[in-house]
C-alpha atoms as one frame of an Amber mdcrd trajectory, in Angstrom:
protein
   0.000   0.000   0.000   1.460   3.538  -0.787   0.067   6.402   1.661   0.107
   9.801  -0.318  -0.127  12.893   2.120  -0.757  16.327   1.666   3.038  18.309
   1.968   1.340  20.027   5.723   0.205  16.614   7.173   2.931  15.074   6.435
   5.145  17.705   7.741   3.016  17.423  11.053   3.971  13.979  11.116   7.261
  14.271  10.629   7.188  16.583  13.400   4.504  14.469  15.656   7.192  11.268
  15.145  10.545  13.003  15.923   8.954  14.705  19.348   7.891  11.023  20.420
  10.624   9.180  18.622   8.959   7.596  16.640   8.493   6.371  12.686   5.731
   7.807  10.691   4.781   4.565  10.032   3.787   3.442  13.957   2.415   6.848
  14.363   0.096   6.494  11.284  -0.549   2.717  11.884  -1.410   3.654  15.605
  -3.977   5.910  14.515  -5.671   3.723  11.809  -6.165   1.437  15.250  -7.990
   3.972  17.312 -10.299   4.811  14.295 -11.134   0.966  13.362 -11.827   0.463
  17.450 -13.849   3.858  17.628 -16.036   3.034  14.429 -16.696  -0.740  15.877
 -17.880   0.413  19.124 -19.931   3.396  17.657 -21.209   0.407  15.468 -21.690
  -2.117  18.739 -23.384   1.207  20.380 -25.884   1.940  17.872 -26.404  -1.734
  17.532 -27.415  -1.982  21.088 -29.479   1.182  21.228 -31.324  -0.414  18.567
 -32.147  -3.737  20.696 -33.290  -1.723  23.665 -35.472   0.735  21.413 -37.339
  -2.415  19.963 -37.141  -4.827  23.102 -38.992  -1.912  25.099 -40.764   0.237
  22.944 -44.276  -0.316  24.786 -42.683   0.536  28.179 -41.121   3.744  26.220
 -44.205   4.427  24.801 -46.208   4.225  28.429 -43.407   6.132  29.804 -43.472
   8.609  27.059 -47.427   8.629  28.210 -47.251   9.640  31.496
């Protein structure tokens, strides 16, 4: 895979990986992580929100009722 950055971003990460010595390549790979793991529990969230919404919708509804 070839990773083409804009000339600021990757200036930032030069910058970003000499401060924490560091590669460019652990500092981009480490953020690909935290965006995968963010976007599958924002997934396992919604998923969830979706089973309590349905599983309890009467007891919303007679909540939103009263």
């Amino acid at each position: 895979m070839t990773l083409r950055l804009p000339e600021e971003l990757d200036a930032a990460l030069v910058t970003i990986a000499e401060a924490e010595h560091t590669s460019k390549h652990a500092l981009i790979l480490s953020g690909v992580e935290q965006l995968v793991r963010e976007r599958l529990q924002a997934a396992q969230v919604a998923e969830a929100l979706d089973f309590v919404l349905k599983r309890d919708a009467g007891l919303l509804k007679r909540l939103e009722d009263a």
